[in-house]
C-alpha positions in Angstrom: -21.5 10.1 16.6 -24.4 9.9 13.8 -28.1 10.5 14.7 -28.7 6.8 14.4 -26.0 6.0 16.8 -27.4 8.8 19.3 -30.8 7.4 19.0 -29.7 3.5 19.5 -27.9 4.8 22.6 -30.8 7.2 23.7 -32.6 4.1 24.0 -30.7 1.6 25.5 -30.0 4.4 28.0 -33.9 4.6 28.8 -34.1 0.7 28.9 -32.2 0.9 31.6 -33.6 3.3 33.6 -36.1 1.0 33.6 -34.2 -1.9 35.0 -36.2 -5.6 35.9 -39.6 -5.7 34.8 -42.6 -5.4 37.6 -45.3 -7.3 38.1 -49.1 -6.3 38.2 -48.6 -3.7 41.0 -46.4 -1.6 38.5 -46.0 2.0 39.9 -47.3 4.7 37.2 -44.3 6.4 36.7 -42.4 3.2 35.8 -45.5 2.2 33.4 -44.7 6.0 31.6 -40.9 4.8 31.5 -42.2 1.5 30.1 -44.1 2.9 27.1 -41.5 5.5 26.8 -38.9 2.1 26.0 -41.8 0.8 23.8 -42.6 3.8 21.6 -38.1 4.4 21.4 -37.6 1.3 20.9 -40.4 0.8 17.7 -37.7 2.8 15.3 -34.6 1.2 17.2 -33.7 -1.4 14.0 -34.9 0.9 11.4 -33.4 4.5 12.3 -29.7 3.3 10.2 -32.3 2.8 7.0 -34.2 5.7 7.4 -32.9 8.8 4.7 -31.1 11.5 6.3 -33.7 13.7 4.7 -36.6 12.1 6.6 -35.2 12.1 10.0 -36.8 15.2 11.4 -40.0 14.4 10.0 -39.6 10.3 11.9 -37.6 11.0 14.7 -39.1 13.9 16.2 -42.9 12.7 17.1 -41.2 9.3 18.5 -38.9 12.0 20.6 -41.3 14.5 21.6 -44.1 11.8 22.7 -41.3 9.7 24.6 -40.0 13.2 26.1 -43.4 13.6 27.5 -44.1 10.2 28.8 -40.2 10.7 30.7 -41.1 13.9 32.0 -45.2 12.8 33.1 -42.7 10.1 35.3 -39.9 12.8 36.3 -42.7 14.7 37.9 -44.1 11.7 40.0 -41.0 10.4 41.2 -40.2 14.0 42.5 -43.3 14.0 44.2 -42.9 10.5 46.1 -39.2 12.2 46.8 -37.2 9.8 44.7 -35.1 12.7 43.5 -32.0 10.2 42.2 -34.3 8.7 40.2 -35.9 11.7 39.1 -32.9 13.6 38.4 -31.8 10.7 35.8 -34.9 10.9 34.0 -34.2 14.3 33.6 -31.0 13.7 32.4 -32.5 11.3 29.6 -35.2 14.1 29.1 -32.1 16.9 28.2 -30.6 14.1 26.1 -33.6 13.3 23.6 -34.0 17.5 23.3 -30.3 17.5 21.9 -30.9 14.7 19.7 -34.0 16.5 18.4 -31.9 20.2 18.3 -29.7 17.7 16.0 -32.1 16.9 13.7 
């Protein structure tokens, strides 16, 4: 699987995570998963057209600032005791560090 494919699936994977949309009342750790989806899924259509060369240098601030939103979230949800949920955010976090060790 190509990086582009990886990415495309990186973020459908955090979308959902995310599942149904909230209303006002939105917890904070499902706002960080929220921007997370937004900031992935900015590069979503354009990652096939970007040059192999330019990857790293694209990729890897989206990765890193989504990485942090995800793990900001992880760390709430392990406080409220939602470890499932916790332990698949972690699981996404591990997955965006081996798409950037790919780059």
């Amino acid at each position: 699987m190509n990086i582009s494919e990886r990415y495309r699936e990186l973020v459908k994977d955090v979308r959902a995570l995310l599942g149904e949309p909230s209303g006002d009342d939105e917890a904070k750790e499902q706002k960080l998963i929220r921007e997370a989806t937004r900031e992935l899924g900015e590069l979503e259509e354009l990652v096939g057209e970007i040059p192999r060369i330019q990857l790293e240098s694209k990729l890897t601030p989206v990765l890193l600032k989504a990485h942090s939103q995800l793990d900001r979230s992880r760390l709430l949800l392990e406080e409220q005791g939602a470890e499932d949920r916790a332990a698949a955010v972690w699981e996404l976090e591990q997955k965006i560090y081996r798409l950037i060790n790919a780059l």
